[in-house]
N, C-alpha and C positions, 0 to 999 in steps of 0.2 A: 227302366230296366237296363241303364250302360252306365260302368264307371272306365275312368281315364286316368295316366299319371300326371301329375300335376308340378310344376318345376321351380313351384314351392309347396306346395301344402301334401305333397305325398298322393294319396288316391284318391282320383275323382269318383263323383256319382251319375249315373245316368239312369233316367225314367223315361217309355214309352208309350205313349197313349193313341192306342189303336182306334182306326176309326174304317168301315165300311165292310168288304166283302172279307172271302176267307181267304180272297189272295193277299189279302192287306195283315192276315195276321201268319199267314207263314212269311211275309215279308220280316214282320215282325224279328220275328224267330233268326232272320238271314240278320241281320241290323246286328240284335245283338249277338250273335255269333262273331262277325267280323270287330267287333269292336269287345269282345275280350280276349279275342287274341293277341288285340293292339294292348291293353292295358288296363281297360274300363271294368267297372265290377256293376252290380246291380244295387239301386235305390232301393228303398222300402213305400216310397210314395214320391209324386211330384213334387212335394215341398222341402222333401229331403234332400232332391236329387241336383246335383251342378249344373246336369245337362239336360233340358228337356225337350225330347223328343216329340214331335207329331208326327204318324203314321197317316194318313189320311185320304179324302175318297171327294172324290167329283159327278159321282154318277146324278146324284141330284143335287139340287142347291139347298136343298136345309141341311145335307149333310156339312156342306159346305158353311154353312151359316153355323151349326154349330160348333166346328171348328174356330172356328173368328170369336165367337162368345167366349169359350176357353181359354186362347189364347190372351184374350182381354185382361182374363181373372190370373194371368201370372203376371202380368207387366209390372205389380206393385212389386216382385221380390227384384226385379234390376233394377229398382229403384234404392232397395238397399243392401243388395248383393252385386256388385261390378262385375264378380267372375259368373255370376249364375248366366247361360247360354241359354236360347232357345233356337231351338230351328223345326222345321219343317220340312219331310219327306211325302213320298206316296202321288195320287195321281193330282191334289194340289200344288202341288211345286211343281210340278210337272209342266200346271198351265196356268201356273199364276206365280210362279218362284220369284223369278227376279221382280217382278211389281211388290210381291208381301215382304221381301229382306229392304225393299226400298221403303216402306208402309211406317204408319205409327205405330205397331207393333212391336215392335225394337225385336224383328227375327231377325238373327245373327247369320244361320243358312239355311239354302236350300238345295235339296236335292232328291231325283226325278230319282223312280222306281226303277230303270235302265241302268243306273249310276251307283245303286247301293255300294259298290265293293269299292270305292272310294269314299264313303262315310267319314274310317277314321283319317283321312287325311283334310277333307273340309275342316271336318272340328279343330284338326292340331292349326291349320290357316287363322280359325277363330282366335282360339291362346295366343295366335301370334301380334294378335292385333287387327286383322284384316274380316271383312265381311267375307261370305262366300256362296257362290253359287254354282253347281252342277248339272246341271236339266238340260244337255246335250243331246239332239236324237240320236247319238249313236247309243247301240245295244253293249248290253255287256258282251263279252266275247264268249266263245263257247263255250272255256276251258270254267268259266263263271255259272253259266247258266246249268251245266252240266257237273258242278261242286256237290259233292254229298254231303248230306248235313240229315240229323236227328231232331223234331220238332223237339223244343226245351219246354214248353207250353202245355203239353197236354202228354200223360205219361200211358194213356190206353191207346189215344187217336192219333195221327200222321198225318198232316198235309201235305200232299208231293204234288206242286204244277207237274205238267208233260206238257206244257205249250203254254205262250204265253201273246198278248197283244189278239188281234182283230185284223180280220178284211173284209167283213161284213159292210161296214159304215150305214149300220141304220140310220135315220137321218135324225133321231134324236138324240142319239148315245157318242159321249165324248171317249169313250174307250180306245175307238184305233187312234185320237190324237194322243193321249196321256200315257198311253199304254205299248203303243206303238206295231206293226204289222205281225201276222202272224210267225212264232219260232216251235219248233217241237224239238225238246233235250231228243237225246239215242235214245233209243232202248235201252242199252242197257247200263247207261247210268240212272234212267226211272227201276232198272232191276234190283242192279246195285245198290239204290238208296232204299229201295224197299227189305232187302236184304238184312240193311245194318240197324232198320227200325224193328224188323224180327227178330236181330240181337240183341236189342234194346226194350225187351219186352211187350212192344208195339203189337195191338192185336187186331186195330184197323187202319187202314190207308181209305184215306179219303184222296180221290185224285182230282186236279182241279186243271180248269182250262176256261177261256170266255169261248172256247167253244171247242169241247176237246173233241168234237167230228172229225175237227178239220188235223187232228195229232198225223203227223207222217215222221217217226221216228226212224231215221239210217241207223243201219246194223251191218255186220260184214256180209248178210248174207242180201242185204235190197233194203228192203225201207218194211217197216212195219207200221200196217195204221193202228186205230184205236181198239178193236176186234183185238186185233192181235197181241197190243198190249195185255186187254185182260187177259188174254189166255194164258201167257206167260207169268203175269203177274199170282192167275191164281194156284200155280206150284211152287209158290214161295212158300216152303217150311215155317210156321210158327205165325204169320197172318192168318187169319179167322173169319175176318168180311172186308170186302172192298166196297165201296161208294166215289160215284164222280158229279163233277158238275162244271160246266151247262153243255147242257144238246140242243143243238139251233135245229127248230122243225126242220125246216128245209133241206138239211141233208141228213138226218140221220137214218140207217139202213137199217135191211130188214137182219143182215150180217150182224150189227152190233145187237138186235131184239133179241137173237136168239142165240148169242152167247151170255145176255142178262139172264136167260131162258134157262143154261146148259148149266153156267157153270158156280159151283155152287158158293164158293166163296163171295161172289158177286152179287150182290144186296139186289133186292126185288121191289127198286125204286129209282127212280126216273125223273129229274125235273126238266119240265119242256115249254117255255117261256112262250105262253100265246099271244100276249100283247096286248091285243083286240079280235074281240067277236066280225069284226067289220071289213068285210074284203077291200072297200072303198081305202078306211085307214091304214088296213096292213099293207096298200099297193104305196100310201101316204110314207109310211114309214122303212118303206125298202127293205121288208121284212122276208122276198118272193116266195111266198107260200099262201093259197087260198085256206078260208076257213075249210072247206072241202077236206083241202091234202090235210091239213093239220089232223081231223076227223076221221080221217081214213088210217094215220099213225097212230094215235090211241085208241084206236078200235085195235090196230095189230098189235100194239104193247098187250093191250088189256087181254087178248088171245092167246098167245103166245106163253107171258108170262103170268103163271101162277101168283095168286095174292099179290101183285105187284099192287105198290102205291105211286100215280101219279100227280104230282106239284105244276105250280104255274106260279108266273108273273103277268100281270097287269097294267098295263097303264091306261087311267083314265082322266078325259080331259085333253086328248091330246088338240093342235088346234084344226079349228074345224066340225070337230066330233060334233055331231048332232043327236039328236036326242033318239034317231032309228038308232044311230049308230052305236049307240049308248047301248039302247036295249037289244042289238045284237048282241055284243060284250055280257050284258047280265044275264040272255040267255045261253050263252056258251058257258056261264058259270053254274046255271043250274043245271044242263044239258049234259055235260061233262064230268060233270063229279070227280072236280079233283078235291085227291086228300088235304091238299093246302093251298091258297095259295097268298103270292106277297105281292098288294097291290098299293099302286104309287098315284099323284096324282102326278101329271105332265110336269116338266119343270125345266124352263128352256134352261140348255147350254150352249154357249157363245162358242163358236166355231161348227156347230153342225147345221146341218142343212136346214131342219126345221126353225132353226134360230131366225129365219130371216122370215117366216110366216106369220103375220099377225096373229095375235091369241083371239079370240072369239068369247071365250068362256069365262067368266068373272073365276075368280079365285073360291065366291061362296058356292057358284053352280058346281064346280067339280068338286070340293067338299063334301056337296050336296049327295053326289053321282060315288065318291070316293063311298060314303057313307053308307048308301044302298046296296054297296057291290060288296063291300064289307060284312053287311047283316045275312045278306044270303048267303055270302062264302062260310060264313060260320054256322051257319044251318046246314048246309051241305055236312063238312067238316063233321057236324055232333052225328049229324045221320048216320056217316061211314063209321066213326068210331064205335056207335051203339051197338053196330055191327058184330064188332070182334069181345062185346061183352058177352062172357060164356067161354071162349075160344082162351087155348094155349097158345102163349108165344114166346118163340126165343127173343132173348133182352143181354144186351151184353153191360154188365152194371158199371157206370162210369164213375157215380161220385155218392156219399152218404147226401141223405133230405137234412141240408141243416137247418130246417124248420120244424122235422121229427124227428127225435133221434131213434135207431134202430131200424130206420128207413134206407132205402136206397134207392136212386135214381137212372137211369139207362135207356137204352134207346131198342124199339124192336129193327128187323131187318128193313121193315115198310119207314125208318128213319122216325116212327110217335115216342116220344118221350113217354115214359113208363115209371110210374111209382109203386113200390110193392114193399113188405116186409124184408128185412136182409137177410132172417132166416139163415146164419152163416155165411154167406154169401160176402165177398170184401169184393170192391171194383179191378175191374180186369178180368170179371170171368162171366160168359156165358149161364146165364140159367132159364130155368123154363117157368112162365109167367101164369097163373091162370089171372084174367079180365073179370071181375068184376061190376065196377062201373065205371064210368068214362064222360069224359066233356067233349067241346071241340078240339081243344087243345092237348089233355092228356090222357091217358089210362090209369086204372089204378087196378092193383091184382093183390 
């Protein structure tokens, strides 16, 4: 998705190939914005493209792994392309940069997620002949992190961080190393950008954080937490629904329940990352929150808020897990009835704490345990959806079914994908859904 000017051949091409979280694809979005202002235009595909881009994610290692497969599968075009580039962005370069531009990969550069807003100057280093590398701890500077920018990516939705980086240090998650300590933009440059996406026909913001609990936004009047964010956010003219992610159990308030509660732009959906059923593992994992507290916050979500849908994360396998342990975790997933949830199996990363604790668990037992947690999470899942068969829901319709045409696809407030007739209906607009029938995974009306 970047082209360049070229100091013979006129305009270059540049393609991005995203890989992991939703920070990783408004990063996305940031890459090629700075680099058409320098000169670069957009490819039509990887094969097209000059410059190719990896956006990329560390949280586990198959992500990682598949990264490295891909990168393989381009190595034959600088075999007979000399100008074709690749490089490497996001939180693998981050923590493996200068070893992958040293690599048989033949990556040209790299550069940490901190560092974006010198992109085009890496690459112009490449042209010049020179390798390059940027994965500095320092952060970008405020005047950087606090740039307004219009997702280019999605013409209904909006990704806006309001904080970025960790200080949590779970002890399995390389986040605060790749990612770096926690930062929260103003206020009111998160206003501001929401602003010029209402200008820009934007009818949701999604707000993103690895834990936007912890957002403390400075404004001229003191500091605003994440409460206050929404509330501000939700009188922005021309926005329609807000959504965020992630709320670390451990601190989120009863403050922020009941402005999901109050206000009404603000979607009636919550993901709240449980981990493990096992008080034993979550003490393992530096998570400080008992299954109890966890239990006591979605009983007050589920009180509080009306129809709200609440999501989890999983990890199973982690080392040690025993097989109570295990089945604490499976019965927190029947117990709890979350609407979704996304579970992993363990997967060390080299620099966090659990990295230095023997594995225990073959690779087939947690498969095994991944498998299990799996089948019953999508038993739950078909339960709660059977639920809303019969029931009216608002759907704000995102994209045509290009697998039927005359379809349309959308999402309700509770975040279920929803298929229904278009009925008129074109994406970007709010309508009212009757449920017919449903799986675990979608609705259809």
């Amino acid at each position: 998705m970047i082209r360049l000017l070229s100091l013979k051949s006129g305009l270059r091409s540049y393609y991005i190939l995203t890989y992991g979280c939703q920070m990783n694809v408004y990063d996305t979005d940031r890459m090629a914005g700075l680099m058409e202002k320098s000169g670069y235009s957009q490819a039509g595909s990887p094969e097209d493209a000059d410059i190719l881009i990896f956006n990329t994610c560390s949280v586990r290692e198959n992500a990682e792994s598949r990264v490295l497969n891909k990168l393989a599968q381009y190595v034959h075009i600088k075999e007979k392309n000399k100008n074709f580039i690749i490089g490497v962005c996001g939180c693998m370069a981050k923590k493996d940069g200068r070893r992958l531009v040293g690599s048989g990969f033949s990556i040209d550069f790299a550069v940490s997620p901190d560092n974006i807003a010198v992109l085009p100057s890496v690459i112009e280093e490449v042209y010049r002949g020179r390798k390059a590398v940027s994965v500095s701890d320092d952060t970008d500077d405020a005047g950087e992190f606090n740039a307004l920018r219009v997702s280019s990516s999605d013409s209904i939705r909006s990704y806006i961080p309001v904080m970025k980086g960790c200080d949590n240090y779970c002890s399995y998650c390389v986040v605060p190393y790749v990612r770096g300590r926690e930062v929260s933009r103003s206020l009111e440059s998160v206003l501001a950008e929401a602003r010029m996406n209402a200008e820009a026909g934007i009818k949701e913001l999604f707000l993103l954080g690895q834990n936007v609990n912890s957002y403390r936004g400075g404004h001229p009047g003191g500091e605003a937490d994440f409460s206050d964010l929404l509330r501000h956010l939700n009188e922005v003219p021309g926005i329609e629904r807000i959504r965020f992610t992630t709320s670390h159990p451990k601190d989120i308030s009863l403050k922020l329940i009941e402005h999901v509660a109050g206000l009404e732009k603000v979607c009636e959906y919550i993901h709240l990352p449980l981990q493990s059923g096992s008080d034993r593992i979550l003490a393992l994992m530096n998570r400080k929150y008992s299954m109890a507290r966890f239990r006591e916050t979605v009983e007050s979500i589920r009180e509080k808020i009306n129809d709200v849908a609440v999501t989890t994360d999983i990890i199973v396998g982690y080392p040690s897990e025993t097989e109570d342990d295990f089945r604490l975790t499976l019965d927190a997933i029947r117990d709890l009835m979350f609407d979704t949830a996304y579970m992993f199996a363990y997967s060390k990363r080299e620099g966090t704490a659990a990295a230095a604790t023997p594995e225990l668990i073959s690779p087939a037992e947690k498969s095994k345990r991944l498998s299990v947690l799996i089948e019953a999470q999508n038993s739950v899942s078909a339960m709660i959806n059977a639920s809303l068969v019969g029931k009216t829901l608002e759907v704000l319709a995102e994209r045509e079914n290009v697998k039927t045409p005359g379809q349309l696809m959308g999402r309700t407030r509770g975040n279920k994908m929803a298929v229904f007739p278009a009925c008129g209906a074109v994406p970007g607009e709010i309508v009212r859904v009757a449920v017919k029938s449903a799986n675990q995974a979608t609705l259809y009306g």
